[in-house]
Steps between C-alpha positions, in 0.01 A plus 500: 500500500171613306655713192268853473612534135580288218877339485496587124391814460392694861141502368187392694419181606194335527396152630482247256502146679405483914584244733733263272743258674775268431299235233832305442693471813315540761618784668246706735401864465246683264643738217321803259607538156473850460525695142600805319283700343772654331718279364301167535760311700365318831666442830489235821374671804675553741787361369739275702864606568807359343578332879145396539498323123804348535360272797156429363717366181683293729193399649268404253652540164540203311868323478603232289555134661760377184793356561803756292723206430237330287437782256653436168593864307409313157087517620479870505521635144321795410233495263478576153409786417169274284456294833495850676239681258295168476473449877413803649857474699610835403553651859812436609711763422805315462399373213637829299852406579691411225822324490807583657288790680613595887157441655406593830174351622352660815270307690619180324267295742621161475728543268421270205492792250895556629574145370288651163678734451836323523395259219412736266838617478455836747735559831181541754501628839235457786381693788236374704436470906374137437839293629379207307632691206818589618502143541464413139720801376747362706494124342515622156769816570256810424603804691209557735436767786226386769288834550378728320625768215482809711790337716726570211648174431766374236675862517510703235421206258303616193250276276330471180189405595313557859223274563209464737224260493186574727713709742428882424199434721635379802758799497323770714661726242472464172718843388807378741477195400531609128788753604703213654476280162557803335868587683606124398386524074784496279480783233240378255357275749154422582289415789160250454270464739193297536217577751115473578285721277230725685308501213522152417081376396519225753553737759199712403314200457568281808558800726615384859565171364773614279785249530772770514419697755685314734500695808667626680820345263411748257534884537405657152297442241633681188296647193621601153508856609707380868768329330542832228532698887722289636704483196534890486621524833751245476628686186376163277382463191188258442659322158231213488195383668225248504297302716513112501281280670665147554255181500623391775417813713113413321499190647598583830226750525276241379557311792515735770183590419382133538606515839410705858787692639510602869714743700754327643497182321745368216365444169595161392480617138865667570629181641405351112233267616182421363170746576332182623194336332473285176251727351659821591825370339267380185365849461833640531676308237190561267517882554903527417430288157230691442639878583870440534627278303433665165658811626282730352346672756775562710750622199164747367489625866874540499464706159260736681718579766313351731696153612637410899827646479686801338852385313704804420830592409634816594856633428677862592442837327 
C-alpha cells in the first residue's frame, strides 16, 4: 500500500529517498521514503502488510544460533548508570527500571535485557514473536507471551514501567501501539520508548546511506514534533526526551559504508564478520579512536538534538 498522507499527521507527503531496498537482509523489492511537510515525520512506501512482514521476517531476518542451556543469568547485568553515560549505551529503554518495578518489555528481541532486568531486582515480562526468546524466558521462569502487544496478553496485568527498544518503527502504528501500552500502565506509570530520529545529522548527511532506514522493516520515521502528535492522541504526556547516539551504532555505519550492498544479497556485516581487507579494517579502527572513542562528537550531537534515535518517556495525563 502507497500511504497518500502522512501516518502522523494526514499532511502531504513528498518523496524523500527513491528506489531503496533491503541493505541488510537481502530481501528483494524497491521502497520510497516519503515525508511530511507538516509534521516532519517520514514513511516506507508502500508499506508491507502485517501478513506480508511477518514472512519476510521469517525469511530473512536474522536469528540467533546460541545454544539456551549455556547462558549463565550472572553475564547480563545492566550497566551503571557511569558505564551508561560514558559509553554512549543509553538506548535501551529498560534501563529506567528500577528495582522491584513490574516491567513489561515489548519487542524484547532475544531476550537478554529480560535476564537484566531480573538481576537488578525488577519482576520483568517479555513479549516478542522471536521463539528463541520464549525459549530463554522459559529457562529462567519470566512470564512471556509469543506475539505481539495488540493481542492483549497477560490479562489485565498492570506495570510500572513499559518498555520498547527500536520497535515503535516496525509497528505500522505508532498511536495504537501507544494506546495498547497505555491500557496496561499502572497509575503513575510510565512508558519509554526508544526509536530512529528523522532528524538525526547522519541522516542528513549520508542520505540514502543512512544505516536506519532499514526498509521495508521500518515504517516511520518520527520527529520531535511526531512524537508530541502521537503523544496527544494517545492521551500521553511527553515527561522527558533526548536523543542518544550509541558508538556502536557509529561504528556500524562506519562500516557499511566501507562496503557495496546489493538487492538481494545479505550483508555479512549483520552476520558480525569482518568488512574484508587489512587496510579497510586499519582505517576503520583509526577513524573510531579518532571520532568515537573520545565521545565528544557524538554526546555534542546528542545535546543538539540531533543523535540516531529518540529516547522518551511518556506517562498518562
Amino acid at each position: 500500500m502507497k500511504p497518500k498522507t502522512c501516518t502522523i499527521c494526514g499532511g502531504e507527503l513528498k518523496t524523500l529517498i527513491k528506489n531503496h531496498f533491503d541493505d541488510r537482509h537481502g530481501f528483494v523489492g524497491k521502497f520510497d521514503v516519503l515525508r511530511c511537510q507538516a509534521c516532519g515525520c517520514a514513511t516506507s512506501s508502500p508499506r508491507l502488510s502485517k501478513a506480508k512482514m511477518n514472512k519476510i521476517y521469517q525469511l530473512h531476518y536474522p536469528t540467533s544460533k546460541l545454544d539456551i542451556s549455556k547462558i549463565k543469568l550472572s553475564d547480563y547485568i545492566r550497566p551503571t548508570d557511569e558505564e551508561i553515560s560514558g559509553l554512549g549505551t543509553w538506548i535501551n529503554s529498560h534501563y529506567f527500571a528500577k528495582e522491584a518495578d513490574e516491567v513489561l518489555d515489548v519487542g524484547c528481541g532475544l531476550g537478554f535485557s529480560l535476564l537484566e532486568l531480573l538481576n537488578h531486582g525488577c519482576r520483568p515480562y517479555g513479549i516478542d514473536p522471536n521463539l528463541q526468546a520464549a525459549r530463554l524466558a522459559k529457562r529462567f521462569k519470566i512470564p512471556f507471551y509469543l506475539g505481539y502487544i495488540e493481542d492483549n496478553p497477560f490479562g489485565n496485568k498492570k506495570f510500572d514501567l513499559i518498555c520498547a527498544s527500536q520497535v515503535l518503527e516496525h509497528t505500522g502504528d505508532p498511536i495504537e501501539f501507544l494506546i495498547d501500552c497505555k491500557k496496561r500502565l499502572k497509575p503513575n506509570g510510565k512508558i519509554v520508548l526508544s526509536f530512529p530520529n528523522i532528524n538525526a545529522w547522519y541522516r542528513k548527511f549520508l542520505g540514502a546511506k543512512w544505516l536506519h532506514w532499514h526498509l521495508p522493516y521500518h515504517y516511520d520515521f518520527l520527529s520531535k514534533q511526531g512524537i508530541n502528535i502521537i503523544a496527544k492522541k494517545s492521551n500521553l504526556r511527553v515527561v522527558e526526551i533526548q536523543t542518544i547516539t550509541p558508538n556502536m551504532w557509529s561504528t556500524l555505519q562506519l562500516r557499511q559504508l566501507m562496503t557495496k550492498q546489493t538487492e538481494g544479497r545479505r550483508d555479512e556485516l549483520w552476520d558480525g564478520k569482518a568488512v574484508g581487507g587489512k587496510r579497510r579494517l586499519d582505517i576503520l579502527s583509526f577513524l573510531y579512536q579518532i571520532l568515537l572513542k573520545s565521545n565528544f562528537i557524538n554526546r555534542f550531537v546528542d545535546y543538539l538534538d540531533g543523535g540516531e534515535s529518540w529516547v522518551v518517556t511518556f506517562e498518562t495525563i
